[in-house]
C-alpha positions as CSV (number, residue, x, y, z in Angstrom):
1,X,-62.8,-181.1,-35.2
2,X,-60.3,-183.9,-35.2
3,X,-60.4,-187.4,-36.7
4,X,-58.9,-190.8,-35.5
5,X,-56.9,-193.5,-37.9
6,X,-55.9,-196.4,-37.3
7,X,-52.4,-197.6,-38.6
8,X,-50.4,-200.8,-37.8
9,X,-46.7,-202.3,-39.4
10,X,-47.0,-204.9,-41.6
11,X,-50.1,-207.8,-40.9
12,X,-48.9,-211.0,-42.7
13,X,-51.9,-213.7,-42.9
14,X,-50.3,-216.2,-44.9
15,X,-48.3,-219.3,-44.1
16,X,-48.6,-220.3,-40.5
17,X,-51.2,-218.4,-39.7
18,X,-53.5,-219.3,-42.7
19,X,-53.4,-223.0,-41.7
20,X,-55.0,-222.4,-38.3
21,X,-58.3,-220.4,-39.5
22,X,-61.0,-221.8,-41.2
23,X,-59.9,-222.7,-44.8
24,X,-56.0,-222.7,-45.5
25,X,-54.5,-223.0,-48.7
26,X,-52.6,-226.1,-49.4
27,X,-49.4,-226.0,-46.8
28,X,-46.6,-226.7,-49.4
29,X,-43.4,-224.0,-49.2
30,X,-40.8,-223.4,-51.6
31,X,-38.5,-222.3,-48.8
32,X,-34.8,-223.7,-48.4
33,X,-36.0,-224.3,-44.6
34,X,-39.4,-225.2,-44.4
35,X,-41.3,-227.4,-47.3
36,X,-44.6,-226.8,-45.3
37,X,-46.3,-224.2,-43.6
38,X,-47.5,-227.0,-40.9
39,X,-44.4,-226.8,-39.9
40,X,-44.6,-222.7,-38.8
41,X,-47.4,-223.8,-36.9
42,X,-45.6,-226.1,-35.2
43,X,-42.4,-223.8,-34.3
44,X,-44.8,-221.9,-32.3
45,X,-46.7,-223.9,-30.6
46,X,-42.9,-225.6,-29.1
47,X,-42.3,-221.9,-28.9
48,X,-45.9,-220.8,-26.7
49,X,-47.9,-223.9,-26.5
50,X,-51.4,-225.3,-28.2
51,X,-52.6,-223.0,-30.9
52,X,-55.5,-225.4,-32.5
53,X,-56.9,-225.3,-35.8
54,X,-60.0,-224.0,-37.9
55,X,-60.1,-221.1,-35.7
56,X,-62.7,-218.0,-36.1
57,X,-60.6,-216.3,-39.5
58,X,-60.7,-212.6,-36.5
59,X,-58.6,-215.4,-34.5
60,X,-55.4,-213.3,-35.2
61,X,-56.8,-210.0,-33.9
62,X,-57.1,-211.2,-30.3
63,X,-57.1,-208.1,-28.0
64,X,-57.0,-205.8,-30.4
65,X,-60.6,-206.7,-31.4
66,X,-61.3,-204.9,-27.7
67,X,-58.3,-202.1,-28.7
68,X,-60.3,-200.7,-32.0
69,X,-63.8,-201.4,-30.6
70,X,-62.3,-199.0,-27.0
71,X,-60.2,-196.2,-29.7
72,X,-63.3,-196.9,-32.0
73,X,-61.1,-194.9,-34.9
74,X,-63.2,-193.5,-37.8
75,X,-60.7,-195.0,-40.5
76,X,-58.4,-198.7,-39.9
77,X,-55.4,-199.0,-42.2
78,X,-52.8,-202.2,-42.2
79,X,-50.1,-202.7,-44.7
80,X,-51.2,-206.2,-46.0
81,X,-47.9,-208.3,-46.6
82,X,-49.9,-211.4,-47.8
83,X,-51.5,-212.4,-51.3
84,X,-55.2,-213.6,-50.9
85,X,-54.9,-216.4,-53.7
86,X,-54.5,-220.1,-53.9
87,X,-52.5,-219.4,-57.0
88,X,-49.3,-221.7,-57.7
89,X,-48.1,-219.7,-59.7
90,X,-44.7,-218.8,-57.0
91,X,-42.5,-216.1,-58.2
92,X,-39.3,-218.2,-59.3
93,X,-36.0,-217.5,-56.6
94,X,-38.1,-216.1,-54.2
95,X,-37.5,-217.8,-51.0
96,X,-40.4,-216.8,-49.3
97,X,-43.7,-216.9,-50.5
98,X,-46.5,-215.6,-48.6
99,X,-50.7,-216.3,-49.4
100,X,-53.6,-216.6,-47.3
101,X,-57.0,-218.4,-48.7
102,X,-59.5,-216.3,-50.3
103,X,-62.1,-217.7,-48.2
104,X,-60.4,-216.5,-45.3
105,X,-60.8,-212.8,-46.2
106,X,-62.6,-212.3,-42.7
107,X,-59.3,-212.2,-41.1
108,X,-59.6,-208.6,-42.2
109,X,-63.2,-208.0,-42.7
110,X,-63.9,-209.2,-39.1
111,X,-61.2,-206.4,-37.6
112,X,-63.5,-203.6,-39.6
113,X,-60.3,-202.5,-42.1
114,X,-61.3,-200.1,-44.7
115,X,-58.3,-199.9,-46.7
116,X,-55.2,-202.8,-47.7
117,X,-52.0,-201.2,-48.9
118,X,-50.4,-203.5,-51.1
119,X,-47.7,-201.6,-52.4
120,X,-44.9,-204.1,-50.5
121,X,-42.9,-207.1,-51.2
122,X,-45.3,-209.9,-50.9
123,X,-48.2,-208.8,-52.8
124,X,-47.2,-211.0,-56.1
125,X,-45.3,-213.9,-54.1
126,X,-47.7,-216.2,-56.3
127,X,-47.9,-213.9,-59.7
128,X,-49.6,-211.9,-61.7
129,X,-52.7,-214.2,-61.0
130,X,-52.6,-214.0,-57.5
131,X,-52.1,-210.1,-57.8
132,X,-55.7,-210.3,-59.7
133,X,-57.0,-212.8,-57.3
134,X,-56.2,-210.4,-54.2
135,X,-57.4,-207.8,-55.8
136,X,-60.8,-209.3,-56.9
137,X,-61.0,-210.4,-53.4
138,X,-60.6,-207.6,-50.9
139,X,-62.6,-205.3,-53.7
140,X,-65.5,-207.8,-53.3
141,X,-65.4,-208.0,-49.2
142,X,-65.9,-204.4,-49.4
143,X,-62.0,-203.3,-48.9
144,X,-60.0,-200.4,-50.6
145,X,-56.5,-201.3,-51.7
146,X,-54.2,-198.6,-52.9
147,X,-50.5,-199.1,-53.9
148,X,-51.1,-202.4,-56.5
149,X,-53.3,-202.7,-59.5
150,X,-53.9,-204.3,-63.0
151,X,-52.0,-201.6,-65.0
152,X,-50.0,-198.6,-63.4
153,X,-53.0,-196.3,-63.6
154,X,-54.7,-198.2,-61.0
155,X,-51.7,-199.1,-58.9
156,X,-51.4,-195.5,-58.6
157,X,-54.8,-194.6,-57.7
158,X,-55.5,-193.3,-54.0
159,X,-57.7,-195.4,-51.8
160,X,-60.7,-192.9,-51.3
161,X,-62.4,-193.2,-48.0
162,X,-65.6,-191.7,-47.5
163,X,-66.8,-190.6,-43.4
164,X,-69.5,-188.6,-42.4
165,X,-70.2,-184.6,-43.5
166,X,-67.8,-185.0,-46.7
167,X,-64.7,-185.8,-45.3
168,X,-62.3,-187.8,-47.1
169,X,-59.0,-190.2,-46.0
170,X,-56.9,-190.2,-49.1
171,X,-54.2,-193.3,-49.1
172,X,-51.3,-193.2,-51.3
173,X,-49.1,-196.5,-51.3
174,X,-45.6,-196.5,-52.7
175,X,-43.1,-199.9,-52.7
176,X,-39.1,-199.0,-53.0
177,X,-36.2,-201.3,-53.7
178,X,-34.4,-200.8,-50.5
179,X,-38.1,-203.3,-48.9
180,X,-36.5,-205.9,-50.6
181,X,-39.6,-205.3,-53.7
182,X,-38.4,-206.6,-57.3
183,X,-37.7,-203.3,-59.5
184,X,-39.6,-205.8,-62.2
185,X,-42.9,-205.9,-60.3
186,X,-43.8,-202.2,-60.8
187,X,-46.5,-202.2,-62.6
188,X,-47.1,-200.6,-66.2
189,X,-49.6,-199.5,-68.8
190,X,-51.3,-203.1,-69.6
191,X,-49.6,-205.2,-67.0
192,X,-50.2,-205.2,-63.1
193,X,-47.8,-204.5,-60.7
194,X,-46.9,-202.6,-57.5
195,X,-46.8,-198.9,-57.3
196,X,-42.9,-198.7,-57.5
197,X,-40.7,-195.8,-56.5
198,X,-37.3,-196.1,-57.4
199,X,-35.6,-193.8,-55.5
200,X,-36.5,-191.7,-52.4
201,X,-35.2,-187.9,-52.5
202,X,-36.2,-184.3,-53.2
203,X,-37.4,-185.3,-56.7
204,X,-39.4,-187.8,-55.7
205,X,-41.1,-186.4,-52.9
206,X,-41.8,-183.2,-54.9
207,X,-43.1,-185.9,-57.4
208,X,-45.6,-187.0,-54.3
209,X,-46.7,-184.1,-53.6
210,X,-47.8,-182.9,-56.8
211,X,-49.7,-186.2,-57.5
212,X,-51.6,-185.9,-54.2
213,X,-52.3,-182.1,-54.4
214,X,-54.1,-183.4,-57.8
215,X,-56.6,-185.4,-55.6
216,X,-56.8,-183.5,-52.8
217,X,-59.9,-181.6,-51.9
218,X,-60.1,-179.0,-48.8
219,X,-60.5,-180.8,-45.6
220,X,-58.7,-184.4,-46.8
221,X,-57.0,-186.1,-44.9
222,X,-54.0,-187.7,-46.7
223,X,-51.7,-190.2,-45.7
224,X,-48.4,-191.3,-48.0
225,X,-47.4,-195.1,-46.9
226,X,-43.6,-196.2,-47.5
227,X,-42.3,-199.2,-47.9
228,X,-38.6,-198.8,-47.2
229,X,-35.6,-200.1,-45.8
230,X,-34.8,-203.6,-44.1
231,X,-36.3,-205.2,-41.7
232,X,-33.7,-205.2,-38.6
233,X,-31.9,-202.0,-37.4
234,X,-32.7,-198.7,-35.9
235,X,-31.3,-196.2,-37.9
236,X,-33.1,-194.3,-39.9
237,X,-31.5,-194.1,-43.6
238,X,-30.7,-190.5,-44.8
239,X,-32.9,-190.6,-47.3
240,X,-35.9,-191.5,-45.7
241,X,-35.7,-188.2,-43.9
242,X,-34.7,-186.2,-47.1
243,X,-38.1,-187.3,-48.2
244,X,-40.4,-187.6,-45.7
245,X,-39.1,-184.0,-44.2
246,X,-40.0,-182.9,-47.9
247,X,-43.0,-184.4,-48.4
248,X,-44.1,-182.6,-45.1
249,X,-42.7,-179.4,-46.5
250,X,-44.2,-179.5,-49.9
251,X,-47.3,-180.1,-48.0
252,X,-47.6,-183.8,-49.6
253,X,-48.8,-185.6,-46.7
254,X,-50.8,-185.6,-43.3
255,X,-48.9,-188.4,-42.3
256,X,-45.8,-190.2,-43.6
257,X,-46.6,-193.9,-42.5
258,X,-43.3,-195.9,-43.1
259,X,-43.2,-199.5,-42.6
260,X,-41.0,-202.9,-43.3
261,X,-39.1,-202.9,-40.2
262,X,-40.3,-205.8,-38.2
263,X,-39.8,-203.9,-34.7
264,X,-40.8,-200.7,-34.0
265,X,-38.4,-197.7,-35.0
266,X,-38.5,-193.8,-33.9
267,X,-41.1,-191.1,-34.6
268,X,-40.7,-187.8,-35.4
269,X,-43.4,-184.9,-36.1
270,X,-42.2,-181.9,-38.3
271,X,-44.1,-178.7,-39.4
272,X,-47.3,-180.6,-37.1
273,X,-47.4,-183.8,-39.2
274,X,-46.7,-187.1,-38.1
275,X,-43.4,-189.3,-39.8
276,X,-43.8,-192.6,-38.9
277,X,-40.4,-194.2,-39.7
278,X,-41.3,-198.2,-38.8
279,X,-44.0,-199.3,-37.3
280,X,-42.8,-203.0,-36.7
281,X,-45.1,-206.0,-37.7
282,X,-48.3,-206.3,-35.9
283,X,-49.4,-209.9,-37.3
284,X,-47.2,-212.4,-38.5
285,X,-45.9,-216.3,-37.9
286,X,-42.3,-215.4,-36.8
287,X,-43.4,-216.8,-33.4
288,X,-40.7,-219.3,-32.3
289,X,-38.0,-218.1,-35.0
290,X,-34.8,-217.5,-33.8
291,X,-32.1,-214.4,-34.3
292,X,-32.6,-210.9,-34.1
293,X,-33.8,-211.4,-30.4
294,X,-32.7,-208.2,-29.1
295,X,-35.4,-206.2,-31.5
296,X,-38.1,-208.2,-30.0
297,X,-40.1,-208.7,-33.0
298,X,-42.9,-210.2,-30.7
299,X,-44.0,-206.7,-29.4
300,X,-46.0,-204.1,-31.9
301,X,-47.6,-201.1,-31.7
302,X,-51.4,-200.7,-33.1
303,X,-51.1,-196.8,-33.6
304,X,-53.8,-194.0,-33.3
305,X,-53.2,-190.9,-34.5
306,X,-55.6,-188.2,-34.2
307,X,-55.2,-185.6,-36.5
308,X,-57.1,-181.7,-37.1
309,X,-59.6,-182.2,-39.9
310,X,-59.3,-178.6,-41.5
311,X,-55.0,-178.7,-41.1
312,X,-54.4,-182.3,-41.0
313,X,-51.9,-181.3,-38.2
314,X,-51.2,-184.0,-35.3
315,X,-53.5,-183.6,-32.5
316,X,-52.3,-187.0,-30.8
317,X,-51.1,-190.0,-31.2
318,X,-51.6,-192.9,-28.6
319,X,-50.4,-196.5,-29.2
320,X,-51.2,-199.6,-27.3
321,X,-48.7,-202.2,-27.1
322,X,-49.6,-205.1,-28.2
323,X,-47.6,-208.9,-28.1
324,X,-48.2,-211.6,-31.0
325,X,-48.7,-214.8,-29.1
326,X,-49.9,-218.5,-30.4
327,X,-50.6,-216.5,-33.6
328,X,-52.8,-214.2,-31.5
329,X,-53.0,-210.7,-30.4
330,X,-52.7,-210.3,-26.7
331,X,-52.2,-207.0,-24.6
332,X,-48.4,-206.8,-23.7
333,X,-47.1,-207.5,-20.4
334,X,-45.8,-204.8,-17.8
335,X,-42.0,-205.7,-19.4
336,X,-42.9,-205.8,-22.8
337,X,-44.6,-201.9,-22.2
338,X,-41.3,-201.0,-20.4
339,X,-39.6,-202.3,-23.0
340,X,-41.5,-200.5,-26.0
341,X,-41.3,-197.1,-24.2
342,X,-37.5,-197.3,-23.5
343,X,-36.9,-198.0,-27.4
344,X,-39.2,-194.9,-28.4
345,X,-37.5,-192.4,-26.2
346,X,-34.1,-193.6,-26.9
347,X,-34.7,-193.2,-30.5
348,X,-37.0,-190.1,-30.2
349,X,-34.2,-188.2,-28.5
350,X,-32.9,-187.0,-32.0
351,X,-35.8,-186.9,-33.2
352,X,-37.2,-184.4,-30.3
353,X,-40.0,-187.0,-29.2
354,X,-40.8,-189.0,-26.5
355,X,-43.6,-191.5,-25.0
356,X,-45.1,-191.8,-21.4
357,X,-47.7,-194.1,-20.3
358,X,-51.2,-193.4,-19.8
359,X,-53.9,-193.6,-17.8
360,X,-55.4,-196.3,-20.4
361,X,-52.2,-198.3,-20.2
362,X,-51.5,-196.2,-24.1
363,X,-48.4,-195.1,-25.0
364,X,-48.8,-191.6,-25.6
365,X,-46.6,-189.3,-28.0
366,X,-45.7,-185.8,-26.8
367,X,-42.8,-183.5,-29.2
């Protein structure tokens, strides 16, 4: 038997974006550049055109509404780079700071996600009370988190997903320095925090993999999400391989699912599991920003893996390209496709994979 995830890069709610569904949070920044998020909203629109405002909170998800409902995955998984709070509380010399309204938790309820990683470096932009408020938030929509909690026990904690006949997803979330997250927001016994890991190597990897064989019962699934590295560049650090290659090996993980890059990087399988070194942003407000062109940070990938339920070992992975547009999901265009499959097989070619289109109009992995 086999069983079908969905994963995405990271989905950032806030800002822009939370000003054009149904309740936003009061637009004021604390940004060098921009004193209002009004004015994100704006960028894009001279960018794309009309975008509108008090929009249906699944207004983000767009065409990807029709993508899960078609791949109709058994578990949905995003990297949540947003804190659900109307806090004030804004982490001092932080120059961005990232929130959506509370009341606006259907922007994530309405795409059927089961599980928010929050191990990242936005999840306290507004404090330790917008830390709680997120929390109290996505737990009472319904929502697993894993990767951020009140104390480092529960930061710790795997998201447990139930499906049918027993079997279980298991999400661990981890947050490293080299994402850009404060080594001061790890949380600790009586005070909340992120699920920090302060160095990626052999260590910590075996260190993983000892924590998830704890929870692990036969026929798991488990998946180790990374936050690592910058956000622009296609190489892959050294270290990230070091660990994910021994993570795989110490039979840690199903899947390595690596994310902070805000364009799509290389894939690799090793020993049948799936490395996923950067899976780009899916959802964001970048729209109209300007630099960094040459990445195209407008394209993502929403990614389907389909993995053996008794081995865990990759079965398939399919992807369908997807463009952000007016702060909206649509399917990408015949270049933006051509474009996407050129950067996975010129960065698969070290890592022994490539992509070809499919019949569906999916990106589909073979190694």
């Amino acid at each position: 038997m086999s069983l079908r995830l969905f994963l995405c890069g990271d989905v950032m709610t806030g800002r822009g974006i939370d000003q054009v569904l149904p309740v936003p949070c009061e637009p004021h920044l604390h940004e060098h550049w921009a004193g209002s998020a009004v004015e994100y909203v704006e960028l894009a629109e001279r960018e794309s055109g009309p975008i509108g405002r008090e929009h249906d909170a699944a207004y983000p998800w767009g065409d990807g509404l029709d993508v899960l409902r078609d791949q109709r995955p058994a578990v949905r998984l995003v990297n949540l780079e947003t804190a659900i709070t109307t806090s004030e509380d804004a982490q001092p010399g932080k120059g961005i700071h990232y929130r959506m309204n509370p009341a606006n938790v259907g922007c994530l309820t309405g795409a059927g996600i089961d599980c928010c990683v929050l191990a990242n470096n936005h999840v306290l932009d507004w404090g330790p009370a917008g830390l709680d408020e997120t929390l109290a938030t996505l737990h009472a929509a319904g929502l697993r988190t894993a990767g951020a909690g009140r104390d480092q026990a529960e930061a710790a904690q795997p998201a447990v997903i139930e499906i049918d006949a027993g079997q279980r997803v298991l999400v661990f979330a981890f947050a490293t320095p080299g994402s850009g997250t404060p080594e001061d927001w790890a949380a600790r016994a009586g005070r909340g925090g992120v699920n920090f890991m302060d160095r990626l190597c052999v260590h910590s990897a075996d260190a993983v993999a000892a924590l998830t064989a704890r929870h692990r019962r036969p026929g798991d699934a488990v998946v180790v999400s990374v936050h690592w590295g910058g956000n622009w560049g296609f190489g892959i650090p050294g270290e990230e391989r070091t660990f994910a290659h021994r993570l795989v090996d110490a039979g840690g993980a199903d899947i390595v699912w690596g994310h902070s890059s805000h364009h799509v990087k290389g894939i690799e399988v090793r020993g049948g599991k799936l490395i996923l070194y950067g899976c780009g942003d899916l959802i964001n407000d970048y729209e109209g920003i300007s630099g960094h062109e040459e990445y195209r940070g407008d394209l993502s990938l929403m990614y389907f893996p389909e993995i053996d339920t008794a081995t865990g070992a990759l079965r398939a992975l399919r992807m369908a390209p997807m463009r952000m547009r007016r702060f909206r999901l649509e399917r990408a265009p015949a270049e933006g496709v051509d474009w996407l499959r050129a950067v996975l097989n010129r960065e698969g070619r070290a890592l022994h994979t490539g992509v070809t289109l499919d019949e569906q109009g999916l990106l589909a992995l073979h190694a």
